[in-house]
FIDREN-770230 format. One record per atom (N, C-alpha, C, O): residue in one letter; x, y, z. Coordinates in steps of 0.001 Angstrom, whole numbers, plus 500000, padded with zeros to 6 digits. Layout:
AXYZ;...
end
This chain:
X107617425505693340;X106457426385693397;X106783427736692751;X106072428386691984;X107717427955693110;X108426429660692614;X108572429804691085;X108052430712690436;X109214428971690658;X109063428152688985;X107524428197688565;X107066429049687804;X106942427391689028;X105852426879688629;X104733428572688503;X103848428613687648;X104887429353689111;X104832430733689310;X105234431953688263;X104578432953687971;X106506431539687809;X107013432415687031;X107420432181685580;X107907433037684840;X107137430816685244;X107838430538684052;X107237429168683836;X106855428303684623;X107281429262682263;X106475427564681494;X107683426935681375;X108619427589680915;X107889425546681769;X108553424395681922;X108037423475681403;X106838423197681442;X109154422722680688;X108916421585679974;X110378420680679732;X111443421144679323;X110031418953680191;X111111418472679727;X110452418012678165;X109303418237677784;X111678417220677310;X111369416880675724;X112556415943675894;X113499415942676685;X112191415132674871;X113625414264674398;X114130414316673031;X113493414965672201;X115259413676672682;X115738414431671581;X115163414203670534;X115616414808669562;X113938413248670288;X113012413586668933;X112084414676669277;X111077414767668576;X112259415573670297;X111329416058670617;X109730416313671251;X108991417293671348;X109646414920671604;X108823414533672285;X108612414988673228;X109639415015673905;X107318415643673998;X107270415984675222;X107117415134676708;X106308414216676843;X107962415562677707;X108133414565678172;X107094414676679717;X106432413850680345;X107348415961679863;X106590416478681194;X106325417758681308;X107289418255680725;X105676418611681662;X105162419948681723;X104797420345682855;X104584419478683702;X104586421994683270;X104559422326684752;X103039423058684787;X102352423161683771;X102753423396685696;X101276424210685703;X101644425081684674;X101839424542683585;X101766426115684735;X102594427128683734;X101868427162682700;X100977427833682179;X102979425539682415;X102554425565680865;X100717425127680388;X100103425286679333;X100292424514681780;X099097424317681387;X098086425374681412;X097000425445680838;X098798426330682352;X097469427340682009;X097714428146680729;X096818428470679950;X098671428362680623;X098780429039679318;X098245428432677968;X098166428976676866;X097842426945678417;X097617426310676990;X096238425672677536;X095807424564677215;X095617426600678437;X093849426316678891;X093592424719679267;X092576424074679009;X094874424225679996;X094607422379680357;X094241422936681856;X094488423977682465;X093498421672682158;X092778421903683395;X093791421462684753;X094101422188685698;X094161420114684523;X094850419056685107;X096702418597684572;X097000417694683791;X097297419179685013;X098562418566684871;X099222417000684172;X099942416598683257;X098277416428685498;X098317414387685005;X097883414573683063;X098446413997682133;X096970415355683009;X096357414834681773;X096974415415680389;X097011414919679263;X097595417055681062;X098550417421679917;X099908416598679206;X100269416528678031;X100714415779680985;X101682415070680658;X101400413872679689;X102093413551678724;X100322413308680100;X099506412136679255;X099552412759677503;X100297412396676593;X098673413599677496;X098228414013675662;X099742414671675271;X100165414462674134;X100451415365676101;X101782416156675281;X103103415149675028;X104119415313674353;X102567413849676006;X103787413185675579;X103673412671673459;X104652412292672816;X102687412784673059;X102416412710672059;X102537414023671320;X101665414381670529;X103438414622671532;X103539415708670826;X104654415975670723;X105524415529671471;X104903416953669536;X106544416512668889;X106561418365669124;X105628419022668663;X107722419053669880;X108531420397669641;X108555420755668334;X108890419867667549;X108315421718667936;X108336422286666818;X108272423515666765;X107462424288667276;X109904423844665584;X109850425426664989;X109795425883664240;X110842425738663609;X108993426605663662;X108734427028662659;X109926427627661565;X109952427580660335;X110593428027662243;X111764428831661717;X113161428162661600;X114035428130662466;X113198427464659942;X114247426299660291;X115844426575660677;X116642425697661003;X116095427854660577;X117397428421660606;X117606428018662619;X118435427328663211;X116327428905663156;X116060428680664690;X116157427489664769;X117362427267664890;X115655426637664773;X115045425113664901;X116738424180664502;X116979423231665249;X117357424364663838;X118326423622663038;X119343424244664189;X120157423535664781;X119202425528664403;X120606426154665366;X120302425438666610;X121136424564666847;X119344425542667493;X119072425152668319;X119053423962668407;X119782423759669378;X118643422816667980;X118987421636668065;X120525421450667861;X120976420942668887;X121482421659666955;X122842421274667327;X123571422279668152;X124787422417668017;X122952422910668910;X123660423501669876;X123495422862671642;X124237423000672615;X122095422096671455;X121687421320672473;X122053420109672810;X122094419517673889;X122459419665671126;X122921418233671055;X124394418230671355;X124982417287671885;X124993419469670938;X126107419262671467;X126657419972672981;X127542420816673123;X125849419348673976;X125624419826675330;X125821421632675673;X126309422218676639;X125429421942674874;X125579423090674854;X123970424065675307;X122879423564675035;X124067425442675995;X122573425870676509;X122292426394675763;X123146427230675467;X121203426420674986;X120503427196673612;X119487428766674650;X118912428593675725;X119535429585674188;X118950430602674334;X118619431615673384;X119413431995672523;X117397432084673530;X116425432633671896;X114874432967671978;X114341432412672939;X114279433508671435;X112695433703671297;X111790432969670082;X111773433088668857;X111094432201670987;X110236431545670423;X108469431660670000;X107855431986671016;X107818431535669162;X106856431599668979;X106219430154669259;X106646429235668559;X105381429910670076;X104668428692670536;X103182428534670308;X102346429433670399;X102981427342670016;X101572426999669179;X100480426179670017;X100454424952669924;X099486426942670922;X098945426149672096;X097757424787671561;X097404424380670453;X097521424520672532;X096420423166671638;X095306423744671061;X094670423261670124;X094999425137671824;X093266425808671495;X093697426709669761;X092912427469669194;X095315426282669158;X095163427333668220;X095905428590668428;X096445429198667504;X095920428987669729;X096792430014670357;X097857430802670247;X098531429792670049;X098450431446670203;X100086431456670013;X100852432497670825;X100581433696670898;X101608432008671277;X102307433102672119;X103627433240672131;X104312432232671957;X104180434370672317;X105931434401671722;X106488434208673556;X105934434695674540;X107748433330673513;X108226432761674862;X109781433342674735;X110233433483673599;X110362433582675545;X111931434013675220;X112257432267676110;X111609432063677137;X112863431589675810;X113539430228676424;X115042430549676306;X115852431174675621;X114910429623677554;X116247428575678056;X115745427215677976;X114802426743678611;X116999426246676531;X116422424946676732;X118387424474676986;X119263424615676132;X118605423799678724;X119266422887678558;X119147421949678537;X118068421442678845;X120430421087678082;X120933419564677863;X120750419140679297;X121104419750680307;X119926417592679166;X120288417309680690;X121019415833681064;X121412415218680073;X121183415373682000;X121879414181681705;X121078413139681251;X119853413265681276;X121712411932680759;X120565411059679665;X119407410522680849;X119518410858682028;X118572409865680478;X117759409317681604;X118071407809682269;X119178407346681994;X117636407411682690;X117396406148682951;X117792404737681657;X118682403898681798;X117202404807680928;X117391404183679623;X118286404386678724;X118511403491677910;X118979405583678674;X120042406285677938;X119424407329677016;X119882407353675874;X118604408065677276;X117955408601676409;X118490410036676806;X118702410308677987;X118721411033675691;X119012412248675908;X117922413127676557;X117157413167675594;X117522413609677185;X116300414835677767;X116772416130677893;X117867416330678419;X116067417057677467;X116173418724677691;X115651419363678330;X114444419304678096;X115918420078679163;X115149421076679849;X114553422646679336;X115272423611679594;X113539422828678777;X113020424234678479;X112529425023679396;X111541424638680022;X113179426442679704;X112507427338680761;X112078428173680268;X112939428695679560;X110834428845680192;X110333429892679004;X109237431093680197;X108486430978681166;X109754432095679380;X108647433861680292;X107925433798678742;X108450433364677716;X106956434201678853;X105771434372678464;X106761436033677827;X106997436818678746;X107263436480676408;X106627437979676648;X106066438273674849;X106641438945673993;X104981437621674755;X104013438345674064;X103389439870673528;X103288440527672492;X103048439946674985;X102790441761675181;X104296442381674987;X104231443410674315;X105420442103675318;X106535443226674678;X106852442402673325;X107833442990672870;X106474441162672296;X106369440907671268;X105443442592670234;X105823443453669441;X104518442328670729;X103285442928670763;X103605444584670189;X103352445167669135;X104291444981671474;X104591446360671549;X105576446846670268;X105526447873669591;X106339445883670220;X107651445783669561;X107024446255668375;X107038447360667834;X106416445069668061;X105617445337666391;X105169446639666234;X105711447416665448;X104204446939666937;X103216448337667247;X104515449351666828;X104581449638665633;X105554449913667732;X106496450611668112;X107251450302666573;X107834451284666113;X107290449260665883;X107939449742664217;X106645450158663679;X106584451369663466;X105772449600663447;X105002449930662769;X104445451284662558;X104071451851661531;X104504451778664213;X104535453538664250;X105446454408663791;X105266455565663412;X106310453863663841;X107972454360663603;X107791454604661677;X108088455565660968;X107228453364661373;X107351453352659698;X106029454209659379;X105994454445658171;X105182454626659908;X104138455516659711;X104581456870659566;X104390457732658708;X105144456827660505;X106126458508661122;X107014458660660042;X106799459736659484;X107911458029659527;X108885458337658809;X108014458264657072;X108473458809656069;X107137457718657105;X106455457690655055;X105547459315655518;X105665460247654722;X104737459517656737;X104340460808656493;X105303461996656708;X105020463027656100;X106368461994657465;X107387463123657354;X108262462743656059;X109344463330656094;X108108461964654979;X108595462061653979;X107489462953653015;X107796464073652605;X106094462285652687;X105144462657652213;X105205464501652212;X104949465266651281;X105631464804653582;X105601465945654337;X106490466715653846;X106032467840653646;X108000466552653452;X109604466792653279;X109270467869655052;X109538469058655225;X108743467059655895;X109098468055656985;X110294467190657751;X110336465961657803;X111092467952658232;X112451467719659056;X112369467210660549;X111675467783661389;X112814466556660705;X112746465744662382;X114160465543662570;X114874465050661697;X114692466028664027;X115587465666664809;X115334464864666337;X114229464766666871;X116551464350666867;X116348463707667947;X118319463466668017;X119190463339667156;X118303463513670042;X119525463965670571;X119449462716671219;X118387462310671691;X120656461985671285;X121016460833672234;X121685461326673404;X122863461602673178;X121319461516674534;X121656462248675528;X123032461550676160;X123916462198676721;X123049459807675924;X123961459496676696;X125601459519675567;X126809459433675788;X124741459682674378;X126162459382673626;X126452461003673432;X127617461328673660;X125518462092673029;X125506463103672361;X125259463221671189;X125078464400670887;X125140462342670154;X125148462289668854;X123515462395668473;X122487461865668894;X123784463168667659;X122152463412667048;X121888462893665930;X122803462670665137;X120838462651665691;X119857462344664590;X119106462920663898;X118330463795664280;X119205462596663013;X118425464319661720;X118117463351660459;X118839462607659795;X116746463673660411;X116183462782659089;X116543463677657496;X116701464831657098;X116538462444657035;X117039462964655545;X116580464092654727;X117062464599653715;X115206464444655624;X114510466116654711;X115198467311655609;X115294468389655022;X115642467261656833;X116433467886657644;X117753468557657483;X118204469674657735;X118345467088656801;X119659467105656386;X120007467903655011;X121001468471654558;X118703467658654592;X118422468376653009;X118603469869652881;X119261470563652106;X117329470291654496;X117182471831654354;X118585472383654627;X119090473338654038;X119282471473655836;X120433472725656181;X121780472065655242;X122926472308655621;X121540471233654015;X122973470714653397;X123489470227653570;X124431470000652811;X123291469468655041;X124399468329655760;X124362467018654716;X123495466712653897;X125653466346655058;X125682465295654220;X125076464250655044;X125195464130656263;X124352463441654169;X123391462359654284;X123778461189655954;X123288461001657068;X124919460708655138;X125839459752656304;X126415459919657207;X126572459114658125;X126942461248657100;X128051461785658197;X127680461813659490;X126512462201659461;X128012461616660668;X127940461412662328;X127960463288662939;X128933464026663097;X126769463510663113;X126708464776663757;X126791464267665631;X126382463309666286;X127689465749665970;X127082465407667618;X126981466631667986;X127290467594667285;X126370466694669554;X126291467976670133;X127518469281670057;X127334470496669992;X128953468407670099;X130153469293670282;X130309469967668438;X131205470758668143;
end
């Protein structure tokens, strides 16, 4: 129940086939009924978009090993939502068949933010160029500061060099 609560679950086998799914995953992917998701998803093959991801992760699973990583997931309505997973190896089944276990949080919204938060970042830095106005910023826990390149300009500092408070 606590699972079923906090995180999308899914077993797969090693063609990727889906094997079983938890509420979770059905609400997130707008299924009404559980019985009926396991039914239609067993017809459905795992898939990543990203073959570097997809290629690592599979021989890291195959070779009983726990894969961990962020995923972008593709719901039946069209949907998509970014998942951070845990997929382990589990023991073979019944038949001899390999099965995996996927445990996945939903974080979209800090996907989301992430983007937003460069995208502001690269706004900030083309208009304080546009600008040649100077921006600093102090890392409190290290001490070392930060001084953008029109900054560094006005007072002569060299470009690369590691300034700190001392």
């Amino acid at each position: 129940f606590a699972l079923d609560q906090s995180a999308i679950v899914m077993i797969f086998d090693a063609e990727g086939k889906v094997q079983h799914v938890n509420k979770k995953f059905c609400d997130i992917n707008g299924l009404v009924r559980k019985e009926e998701a396991e039914n239609n998803f067993k017809n459905i093959t795992l898939d990543i978009w990203d073959a570097d991801i997809r290629d690592e992760m599979w021989q890291c699973i195959n070779d009983g090993k726990i894969w961990k990583g962020e995923l972008i997931n593709y719901c039946t309505n069209g949907k998509q939502y970014w998942a951070e997973a845990t997929i382990v190896p589990l023991l073979t089944n019944n038949k001899g068949q390999k099965q995996f276990l996927a445990i996945q949080n939903e974080i979209t919204e800090r996907k989301e933010l992430e983007r937003k938060l460069v995208e502001s970042k690269y706004k900030l830095e083309q208009a304080m160029e546009i600008a040649a106005f100077g921006v600093w910023e102090v890392n409190t826990i290290s001490g070392e500061i930060f001084l953008s390149k029109e900054l560094r300009e006005i007072y002569d500092l060299p470009v690369d060099a590691s300034i700190t408070l001392d």
